[in-house]
C-alpha positions, 0 to 999 in steps of 0.5 A, a space after each residue: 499672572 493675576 494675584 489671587 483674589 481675597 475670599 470669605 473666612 469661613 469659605 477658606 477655614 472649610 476649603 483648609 478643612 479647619 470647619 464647615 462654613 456654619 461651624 466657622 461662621 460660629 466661631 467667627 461670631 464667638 470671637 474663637 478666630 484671629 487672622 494674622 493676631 488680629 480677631 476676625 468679624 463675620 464677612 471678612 475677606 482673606 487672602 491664602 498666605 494670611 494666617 489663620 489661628 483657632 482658639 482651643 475651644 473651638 477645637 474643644 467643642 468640634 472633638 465633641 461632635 459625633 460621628 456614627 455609622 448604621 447599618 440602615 434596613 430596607 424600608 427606611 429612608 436616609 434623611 427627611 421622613 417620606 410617604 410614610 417611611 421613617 428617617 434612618 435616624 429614629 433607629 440612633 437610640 441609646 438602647 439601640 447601640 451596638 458595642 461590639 463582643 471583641 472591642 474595647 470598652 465603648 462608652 454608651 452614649 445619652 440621647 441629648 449626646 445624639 441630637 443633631 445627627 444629619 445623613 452623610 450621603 444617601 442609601 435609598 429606601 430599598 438598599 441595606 448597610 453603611 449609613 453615616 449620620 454625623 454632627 460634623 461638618 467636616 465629615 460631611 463635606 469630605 463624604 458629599 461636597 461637590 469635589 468628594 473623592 471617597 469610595 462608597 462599596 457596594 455589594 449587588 445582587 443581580 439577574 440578567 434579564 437576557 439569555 446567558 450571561 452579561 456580556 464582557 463588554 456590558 460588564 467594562 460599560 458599567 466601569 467607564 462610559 455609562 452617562 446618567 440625565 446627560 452626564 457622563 459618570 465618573 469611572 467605578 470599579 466593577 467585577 463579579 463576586 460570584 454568579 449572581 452578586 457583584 462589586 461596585 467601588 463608586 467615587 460618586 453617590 446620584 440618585 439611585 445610581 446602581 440600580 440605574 447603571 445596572 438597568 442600562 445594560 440588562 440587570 436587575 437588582 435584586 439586592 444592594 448593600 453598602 460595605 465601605 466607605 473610604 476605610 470605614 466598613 459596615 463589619 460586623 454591625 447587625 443591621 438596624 444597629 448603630 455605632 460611634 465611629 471610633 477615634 483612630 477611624 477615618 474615612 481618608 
């Protein structure tokens, strides 16, 4: 068996969960992380068992990150503005945060504590719910990187565009064995609500991908919310209000 080869600091500080790569390569730079005591340079190599060691500032700085969910109405798109439609994020104000009735005191948030808030994932434009925008790189990675295994839940509104109902066997297809652009999709969990709305439980997020799942067996979407993310749910929050993410939540 070959011996494991040496890989960059920040790739392995992210790969440990300790930083994104930007936030590591930061720190590097700062001088906030040694490597076996010795204080690390950017482009160094490591290897697993050597140790890495963050100075408490580091750490300081990343509990200030925030973290906060919106609930995004339709006609607002997730990231960067598009024919005229406005990012998700214009609606993460400090007049326009949400402190819930039954909750412990939450502290209102300034605008400067608001900038650099960057979409965890997509809702397209005519989808409505849970929407994470987040200064973490951490976060954001655990939600979006390419190995992610969190669940994202989804409430849809359908019509079957055929006489009866959707067919048993339909209904497994949308669970395991649909491809999308040539590539198989991870499996989902897929069951009715009621008679027109089902439940969709995704480990996965490509584009449009409910809607494209459902046209593949006859559906129609009428309507698509977003409940769940790991164990955080939308709840209670109005849609077009936002939240921090509060501190014992975790989407793990």
């Amino acid at each position: 068996m070959s011996p494991p080869e040496p890989v960059r600091l920040s790739k392995r500080m992210s790969e440990l969960g300790l930083a994104s790569r930007r936030e590591a390569d930061e720190w590097i730079e700062r001088g906030w992380v040694q490597v076996d005591g010795a204080v690390a340079i950017l482009g160094l190599r490591v290897l697993p068992h050597q140790t890495i060691t963050i100075d408490p500032r580091a750490r300081a700085q990343q509990a200030r990150r925030i973290t906060v969910i919106l609930n995004k109405p339709i006609g607002y798109v997730s990231a960067q503005a598009e024919d005229g439609y406005q990012p998700a994020v214009v609606l993460v104000t400090p007049d326009n945060q949400w402190r819930d009735p039954d909750a412990k005191r939450v502290a209102a948030l300034r605008r400067q504590d608001l900038l650099g808030l960057a979409p965890a994932g997509r809702l397209d434009i005519d989808s409505t719910g849970l929407l994470v925008l987040t200064q973490d790189g951490r976060i954001a990675k655990l939600l979006i990187g390419e190995d992610s295994r969190i669940e994202k839940e989804y409430l849809v509104r359908v019509r079957y565009s055929k006489p009866g109902r959707l067919p048993a066997g339909d209904l497994k297809l949308l669970s395991v064995g649909l491809s999308l652009d040539g590539k198989p999709l991870r499996p989902a969990r897929v069951a009715w609500q009621n008679e027109d709305q089902l439940s969709f439980v995704l480990r996965e997020g490509r584009k449009r991908q409910i809607r494209r799942m459902c046209d593949a067996v006859g559906l129609k979407v009428l309507g698509l919310k977003r409940v769940r993310i790991g164990q955080v749910r939308l709840g209670a929050l109005p849609e077009g209000k936002w939240r921090p993410l509060g501190p014992a939540e975790t989407f793990d």
